[in-house]
C-alpha positions as semicolon CSV with decimal commas, in nm:
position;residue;x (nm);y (nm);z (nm)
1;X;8,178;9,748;12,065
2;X;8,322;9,851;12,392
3;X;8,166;10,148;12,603
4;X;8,322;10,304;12,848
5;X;8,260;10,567;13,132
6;X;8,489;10,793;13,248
7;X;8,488;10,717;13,647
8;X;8,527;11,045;13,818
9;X;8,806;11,072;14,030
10;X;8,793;11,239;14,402
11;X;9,149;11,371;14,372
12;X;9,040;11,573;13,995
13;X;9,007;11,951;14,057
14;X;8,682;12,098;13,895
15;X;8,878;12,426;13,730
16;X;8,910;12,761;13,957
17;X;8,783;13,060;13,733
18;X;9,088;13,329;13,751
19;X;8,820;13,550;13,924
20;X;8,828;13,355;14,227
21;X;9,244;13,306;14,205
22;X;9,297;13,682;14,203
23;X;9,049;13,730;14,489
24;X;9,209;13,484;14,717
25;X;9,553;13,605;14,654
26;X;9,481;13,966;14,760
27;X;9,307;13,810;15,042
28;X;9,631;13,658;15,146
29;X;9,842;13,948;15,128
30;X;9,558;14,088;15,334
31;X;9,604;13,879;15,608
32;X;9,969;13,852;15,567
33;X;10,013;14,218;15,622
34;X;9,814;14,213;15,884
35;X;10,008;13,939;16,101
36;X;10,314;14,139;15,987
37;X;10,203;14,442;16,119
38;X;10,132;14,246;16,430
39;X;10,436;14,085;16,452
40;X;10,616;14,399;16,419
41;X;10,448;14,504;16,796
42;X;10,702;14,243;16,936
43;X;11,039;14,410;16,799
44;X;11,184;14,586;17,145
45;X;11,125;14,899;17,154
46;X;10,852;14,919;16,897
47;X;10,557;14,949;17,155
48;X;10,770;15,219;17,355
49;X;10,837;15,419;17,016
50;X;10,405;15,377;16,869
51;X;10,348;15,525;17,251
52;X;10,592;15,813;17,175
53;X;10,401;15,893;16,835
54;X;10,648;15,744;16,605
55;X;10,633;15,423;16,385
56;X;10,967;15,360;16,187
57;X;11,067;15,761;16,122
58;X;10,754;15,880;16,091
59;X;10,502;16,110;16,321
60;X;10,172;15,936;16,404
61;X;9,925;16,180;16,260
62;X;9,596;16,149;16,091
63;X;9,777;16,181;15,762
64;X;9,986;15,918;15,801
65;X;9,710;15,666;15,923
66;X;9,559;15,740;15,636
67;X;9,761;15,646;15,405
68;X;9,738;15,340;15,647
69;X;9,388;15,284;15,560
70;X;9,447;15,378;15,140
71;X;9,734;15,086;15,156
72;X;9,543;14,847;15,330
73;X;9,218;14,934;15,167
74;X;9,275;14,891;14,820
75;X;9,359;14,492;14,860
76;X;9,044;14,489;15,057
77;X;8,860;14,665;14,743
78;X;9,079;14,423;14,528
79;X;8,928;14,081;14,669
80;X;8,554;14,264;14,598
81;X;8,657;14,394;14,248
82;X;8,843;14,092;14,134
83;X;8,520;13,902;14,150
84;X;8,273;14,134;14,031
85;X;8,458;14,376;13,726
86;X;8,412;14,237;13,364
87;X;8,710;14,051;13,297
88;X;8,891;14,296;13,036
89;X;8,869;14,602;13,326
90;X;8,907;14,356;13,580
91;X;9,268;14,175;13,419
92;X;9,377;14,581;13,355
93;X;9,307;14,672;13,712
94;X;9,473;14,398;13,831
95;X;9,803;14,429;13,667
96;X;9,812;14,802;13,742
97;X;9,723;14,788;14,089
98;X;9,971;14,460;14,158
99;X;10,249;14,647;13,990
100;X;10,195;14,966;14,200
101;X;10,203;14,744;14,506
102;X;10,528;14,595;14,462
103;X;10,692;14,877;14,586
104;X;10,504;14,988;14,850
105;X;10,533;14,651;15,000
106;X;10,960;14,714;14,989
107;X;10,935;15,026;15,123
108;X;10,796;14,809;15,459
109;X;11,164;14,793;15,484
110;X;11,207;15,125;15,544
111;X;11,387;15,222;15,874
112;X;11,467;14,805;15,945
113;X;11,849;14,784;16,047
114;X;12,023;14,479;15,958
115;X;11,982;14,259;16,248
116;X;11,634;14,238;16,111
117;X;11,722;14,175;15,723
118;X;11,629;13,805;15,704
119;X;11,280;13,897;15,868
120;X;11,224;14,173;15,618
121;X;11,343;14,014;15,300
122;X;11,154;13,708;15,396
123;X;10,799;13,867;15,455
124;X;10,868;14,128;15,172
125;X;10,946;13,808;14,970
126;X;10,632;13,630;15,043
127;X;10,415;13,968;14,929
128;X;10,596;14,008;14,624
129;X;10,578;13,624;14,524
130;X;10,159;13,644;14,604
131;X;10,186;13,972;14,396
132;X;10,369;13,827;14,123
133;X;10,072;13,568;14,164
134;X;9,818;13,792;14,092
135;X;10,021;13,967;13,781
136;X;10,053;13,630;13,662
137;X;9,678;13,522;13,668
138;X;9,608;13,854;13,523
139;X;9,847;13,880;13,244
140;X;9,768;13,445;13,165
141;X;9,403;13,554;13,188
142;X;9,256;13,346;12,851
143;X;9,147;13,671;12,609
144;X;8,885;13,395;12,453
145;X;8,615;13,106;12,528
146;X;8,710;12,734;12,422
147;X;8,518;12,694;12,119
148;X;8,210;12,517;12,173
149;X;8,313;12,323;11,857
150;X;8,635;12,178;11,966
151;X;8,697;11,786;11,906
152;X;8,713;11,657;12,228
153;X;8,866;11,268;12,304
154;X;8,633;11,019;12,359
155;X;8,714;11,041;12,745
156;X;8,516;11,361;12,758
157;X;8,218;11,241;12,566
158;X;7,895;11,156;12,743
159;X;7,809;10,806;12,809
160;X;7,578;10,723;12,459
161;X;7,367;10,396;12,429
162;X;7,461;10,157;12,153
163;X;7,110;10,374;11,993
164;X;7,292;10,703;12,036
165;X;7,612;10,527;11,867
């Protein structure tokens, strides 16, 4: 009788819980916005325009930064919720609040003329694909546990001693 061992391999990824998958993906459209909004300071004239108390068409006023603060916030709230909401609120929150955000991350185009198109679509692109992310992890989310009485292969069973056998 032959026994064998299944050698763990360094290259095998232990599973990710969909928790942590959610979490990181609103944490890169965090930072992602962020360097966009950055980015956006070197566009000529866009430094000139912030001093004159405009950004795109719009007066700077405390209304409009906070909406600032509501859009960037709720990702922020997202990476925190994503890992700590029971999983049936925490799937529905996610696919409602990644929907939602679909659009407000085209209206970012708002204003852009077309020498700037490929710039736009490309960074809106990349927020709607990590968006699309998240609605995908959320919607895929598994509704139950494997069973704990599954057959498994005999890769996956314990190493037994010709006693145990």
């Amino acid at each position: 009788m032959t026994i064998r061992t299944k050698t763990p391999n360094l290259l095998d990824n232990p599973p990710i819980p969909v928790q942590a998958k959610i979490a990181a993906a609103w944490t890169s459209l965090m930072f992602f916005v962020i360097y966009i909004d950055y980015f956006h300071l070197y566009q000529p004239g866009a430094i000139d325009q912030i001093r004159g108390g405009r950004i795109f068409e719009f007066d700077i006023t405390p209304t409009l930064l906070t909406i600032f603060v509501v859009v960037i916030g709720i990702p922020a709230l997202m990476v925190m919720l994503s890992m700590t909401l029971p999983a049936r609120v925490n799937r529905a929150t996610n696919l409602v609040v990644a929907s939602l955000y679909i659009p407000v991350m085209v209206f970012n185009a708002a204003g852009a003329s077309w020498d700037w198109a490929f710039y736009y679509g490309l960074h809106i692109g990349i927020e709607v694909l990590l968006l699309a992310f998240i609605l995908r992890s959320a919607w895929t989310w598994p509704r139950t546990a494997p069973s704990a009485t599954m057959a498994t292969s005999r890769d996956n069973e314990p190493h037994r001693t010709p006693e145990q056998a």
